[in-house]
N, C-alpha and C positions, 0 to 999 in steps of 0.2 A: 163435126167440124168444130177448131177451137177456135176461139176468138183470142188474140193476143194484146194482153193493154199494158200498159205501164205500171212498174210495180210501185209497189208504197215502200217509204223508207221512215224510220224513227231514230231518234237516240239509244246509243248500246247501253244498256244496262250493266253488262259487264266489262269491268277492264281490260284489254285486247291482251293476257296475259301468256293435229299438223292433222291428207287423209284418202282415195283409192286407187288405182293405176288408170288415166283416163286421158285421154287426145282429143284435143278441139281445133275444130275449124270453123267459120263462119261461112255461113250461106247470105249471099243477098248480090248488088252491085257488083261491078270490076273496085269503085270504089270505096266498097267498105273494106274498112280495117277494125276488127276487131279488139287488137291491140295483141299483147304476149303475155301477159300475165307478170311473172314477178322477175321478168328479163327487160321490162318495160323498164326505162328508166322514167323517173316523173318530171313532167314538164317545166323547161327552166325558165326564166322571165321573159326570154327573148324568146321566146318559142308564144308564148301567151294570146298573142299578137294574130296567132296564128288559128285559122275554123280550124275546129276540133273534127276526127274524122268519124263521117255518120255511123251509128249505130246499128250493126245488121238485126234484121226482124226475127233472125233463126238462128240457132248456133248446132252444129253437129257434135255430137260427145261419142267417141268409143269408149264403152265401161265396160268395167266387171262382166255387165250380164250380155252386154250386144253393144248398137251403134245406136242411136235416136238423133233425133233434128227435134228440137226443144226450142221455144219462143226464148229471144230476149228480153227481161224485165219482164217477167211473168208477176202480173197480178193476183191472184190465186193460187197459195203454194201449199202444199199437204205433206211433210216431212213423217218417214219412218226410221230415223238413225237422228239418237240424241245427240252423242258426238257431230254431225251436221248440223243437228239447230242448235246448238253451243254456239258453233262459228257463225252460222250467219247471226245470231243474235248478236255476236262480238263486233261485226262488221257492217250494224247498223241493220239490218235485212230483218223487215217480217214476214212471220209466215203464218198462216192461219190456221191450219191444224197439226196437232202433232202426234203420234202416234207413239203411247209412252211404252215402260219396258217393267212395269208392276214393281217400280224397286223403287227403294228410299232413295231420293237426291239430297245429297249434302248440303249445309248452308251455303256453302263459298258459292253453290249454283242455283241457289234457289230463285235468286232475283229472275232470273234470265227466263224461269217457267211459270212465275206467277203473273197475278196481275194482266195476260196478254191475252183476257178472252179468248182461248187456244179451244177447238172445236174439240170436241170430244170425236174420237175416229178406232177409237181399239186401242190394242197394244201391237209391239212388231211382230209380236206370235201370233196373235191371233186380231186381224184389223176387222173393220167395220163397214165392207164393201159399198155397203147400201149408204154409208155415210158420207165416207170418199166420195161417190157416185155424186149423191147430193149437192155438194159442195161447187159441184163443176171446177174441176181444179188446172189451172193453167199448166202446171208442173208439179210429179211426183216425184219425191225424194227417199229412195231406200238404200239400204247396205246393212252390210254386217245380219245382226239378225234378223233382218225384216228380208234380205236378200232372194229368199224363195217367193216371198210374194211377189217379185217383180212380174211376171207373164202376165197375171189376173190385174196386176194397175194397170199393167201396160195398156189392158182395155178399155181403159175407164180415160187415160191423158197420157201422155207425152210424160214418161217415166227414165229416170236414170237409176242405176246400182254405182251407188259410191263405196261400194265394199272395199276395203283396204288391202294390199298385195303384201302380207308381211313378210318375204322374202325378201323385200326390196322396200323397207318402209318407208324410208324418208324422200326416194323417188316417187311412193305411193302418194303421199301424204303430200309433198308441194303440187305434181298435177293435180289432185284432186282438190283441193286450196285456187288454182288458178281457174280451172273449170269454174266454180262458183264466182269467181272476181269477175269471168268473164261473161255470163250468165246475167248476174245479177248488177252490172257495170261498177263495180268497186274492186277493179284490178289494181288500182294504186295502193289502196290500202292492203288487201292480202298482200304486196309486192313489198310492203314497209314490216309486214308482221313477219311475214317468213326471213327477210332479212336480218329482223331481232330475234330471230327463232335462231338462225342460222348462227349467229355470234354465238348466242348462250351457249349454243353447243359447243363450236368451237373451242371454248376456255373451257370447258369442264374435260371434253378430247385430249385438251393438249398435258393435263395431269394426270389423267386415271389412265393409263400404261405405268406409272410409275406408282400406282394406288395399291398395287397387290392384288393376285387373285379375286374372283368374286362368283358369285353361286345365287342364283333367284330363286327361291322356293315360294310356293304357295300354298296356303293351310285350308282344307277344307273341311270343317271340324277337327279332326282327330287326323285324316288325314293330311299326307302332305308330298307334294311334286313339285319337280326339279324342273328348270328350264334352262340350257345351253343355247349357245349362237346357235343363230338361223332359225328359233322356235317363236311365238307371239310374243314374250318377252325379250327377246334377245337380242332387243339394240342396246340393253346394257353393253352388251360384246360390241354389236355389229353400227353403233351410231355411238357409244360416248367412247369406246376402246378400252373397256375395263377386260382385263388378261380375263378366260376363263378355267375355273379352278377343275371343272369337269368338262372332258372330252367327249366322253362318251356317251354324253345325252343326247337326243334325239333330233336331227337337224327338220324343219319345217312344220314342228310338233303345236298343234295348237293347244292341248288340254296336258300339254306337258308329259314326266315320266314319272310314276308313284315309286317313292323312293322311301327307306326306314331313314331312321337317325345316326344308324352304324356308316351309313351311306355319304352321310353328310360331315359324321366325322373324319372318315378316309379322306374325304374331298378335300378337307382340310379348309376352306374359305379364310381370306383375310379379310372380304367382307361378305356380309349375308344381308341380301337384298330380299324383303320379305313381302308379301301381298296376303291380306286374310279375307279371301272372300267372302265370307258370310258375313263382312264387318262393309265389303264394296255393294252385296245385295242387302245390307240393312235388316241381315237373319240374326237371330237366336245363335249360342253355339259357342262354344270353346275358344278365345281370343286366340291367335295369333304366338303371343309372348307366351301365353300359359302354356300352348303347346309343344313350343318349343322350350320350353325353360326345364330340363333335363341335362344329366348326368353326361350325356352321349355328345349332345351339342357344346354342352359349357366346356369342351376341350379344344372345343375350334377356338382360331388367333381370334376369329370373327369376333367370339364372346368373349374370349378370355381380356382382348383389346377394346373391348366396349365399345365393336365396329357394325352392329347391326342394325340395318336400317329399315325403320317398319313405313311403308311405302304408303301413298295414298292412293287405295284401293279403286274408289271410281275412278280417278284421271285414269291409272293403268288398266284397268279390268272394263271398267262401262267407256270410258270416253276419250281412249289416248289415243284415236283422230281427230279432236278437235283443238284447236288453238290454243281454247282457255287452259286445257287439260296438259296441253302436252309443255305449257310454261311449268307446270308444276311437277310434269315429268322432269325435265332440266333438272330442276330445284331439289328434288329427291335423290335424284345423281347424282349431283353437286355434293349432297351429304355421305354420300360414300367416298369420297376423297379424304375425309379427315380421320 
C-alpha cells in the first residue's frame, strides 16, 4: 500500500527555455476538478475571489505502456527519462532520484543535475531495483529508453511510460507536458510554456516553406543516415514546414536510412540539417563537419550557400521531449531559414 503526501517544490534552476501520447482524468469527488492543462486559461482577478477547486488524491493517465491511477503531489518521485526531469526541473518539481543514461550532459544542463542530492538508482539500461525498491517511491517516471523496464517498476510503485509518439510529436509532447502539470499541480505554468512553445514555432512555420529544401542527416563516425517526414527527426518537415528535399526515405524510421554522399548530393539540399552523435553521447570519433566536408557534399546549394546547420545533439538526440531542449530545437530551426 502507498501512502500519498504532498510533494516538495523548489526554484528552477533552469530557464523555462515538449513529450508522450497520454490522457488523464482525475479520480476522487463529483467535485473535484482537476483542471485541463494548457486549455486552462489562468485565473483573472475577478475570478480570485473565488475557492479554488479541490485537488484530487489520484489521477488516472493512459500512457505509452498501459493505464495507472498515480497519486497527486507525489512526494517520492524516481525519474527514468532525462528529457522528463529536464521539465520537471524547469517547472520548479523535485525528484529524488534519477536514473542517468551514462552520457555526457552538456553545460547549458548541467545546473539542473548537480547539486540535487539525486539518489543513485542505475541507469535507464540497466536500473538498480533493489534501490528503487529502497526508496519507497510514491511515483515512477520512465519513457523512451528506460520504456522496457516499466512492468518490473510497475512492481515496486505506481509507474507511468512517458515515451514519446513520434508520429505525431507535438500532440505527444503537449499531452504528455499536461499530464505532469496535472500530476504535479503546476498546470498554469506548463499552459504558459507550451504557449511560448507554441508561438516560437509558429514564426519559424510561417518562413521555412519559403526556406528551400531540406535534408537531416546524422553522422555516426564515418557513418552517416538520412531522416525524412514522419521519421524521429522529422518535424523539420512535419512541425516547422521545411519542404523535404528527399521523398523517399523512410516514413516512421527511428535510427534513420544509411545513406553515401553520392546520395546526398542527388538530394540536392538547400539546407543540411546535421546531428553528430558521438558529439550528443560525449564519444570519441570523427566530428560531424570533418565528415562531411568532401568533394561529393561541397556541391550541394546546402554547402555551396553556407546553409548548413550543425544541430545541438543532446536537445535533438537525448532530450527533444523536454521543454528546456525543445526551446533550443526552435532556435536551431530558426537557423536554417537564413
Amino acid at each position: 500500500m502507498y501512502t500519498f503526501r504532498r510533494g516538495r517544490m523548489f526554484a528552477p534552476l533552469l530557464a523555462l527555455t515538449l513529450l508522450a501520447g497520454v490522457f488523464v482524468t482525475a479520480c476522487g469527488s463529483d467535485d473535484d476538478d482537476p483542471g485541463s492543462g494548457a486549455a486552462s486559461p489562468a485565473t483573472s482577478a475577478t475570478d480570485s475571489a473565488s475557492p479554488s477547486p479541490a485537488r484530487p488524491k489520484e489521477i488516472t493517465v493512459t500512457h505509452f505502456s498501459g493505464t495507472d491511477t498515480v497519486p497527486a503531489d507525489p512526494e517520492t518521485v524516481v525519474v527514468f527519462d532525462l528529457g522528463v526531469f529536464l521539465t520537471l526541473n524547469a517547472l520548479g518539481v523535485e525528484v529524488d532520484a534519477l536514473g542517468g543514461l551514462g552520457t555526457a550532459v552538456p553545460a547549458a544542463y548541467k545546473a539542473a543535475v548537480e547539486n540535487k542530492n539525486l539518489k543513485p538508482v542505475g541507469t535507464a539500461f540497466e536500473p538498480d531495483y533493489e534501490a528503487v525498491n529502497a526508496l519507497e517511491p510514491d511515483l515512477i517516471i520512465v519513457g523512451s529508453r528506460s520504456s522496457a523496464t516499466y512492468p518490473e517498476m510497475k512492481k515496486i510503485a505506481p509507474t507511468i511510460d512517458l515515451t514519446i509518439d513520434n508520429a505525431d510529436f507535438m500532440k505527444s509532447f503537449r499531452q504528455r507536458h499536461e499530464v505532469l502539470g496535472q500530476i504535479f499541480g503546476v498546470e498554469e505554468k506548463v499552459a504558459a510554456e507550451l504557449a511560448r512553445l507554441d508561438s516560437a514555432i509558429r514564426e519559424v512555420a510561417a518562413k521555412a516553406p519559403g526556406a528551400g529544401t531540406a535534408l537531416i542527416v546524422m553522422t555516426n563516425g564515418a557513418e552517416v543516415s538520412a531522416y525524412g517526414p514522419g521519421s524521429r527527426f522529422g518535424l523539420v518537415h512535419d512541425v516547422f514546414g521545411f519542404a523535404a528535399a528527399e521523398e523517399s526515405l523512410a516514413r516512421d524510421a527511428t535510427h534513420g536510412d544509411v545513406v553515401s554522399f553520392e546520395f546526398i548530393l542527388k538530394a540536392a539540399p538547400e539546407v543540411l540539417f546535421v546531428i553528430d552523435r558521438n558529439a550528443a553521447l560525449g564519444r570519441e570519433g570523427d566530428a560531424a563537419a570533418k565528415v562531411l566536408d568532401n568533394k561529393l557534399v561541397a556541391q550541394t546549394p546546402a554547402w555551396k550557400n553556407q546553409r548548413v546547420v550543425y544541430l545541438d545533439g543532446f536537445a535533438w538526440y537525448i532530450a527533444s521531449n523536454s521543454l528546456p531542449a525543445m526551446f533550443q530545437v526552435v532556435a536551431d530551426a530558426r537557423a536554417g531559414l537564413n
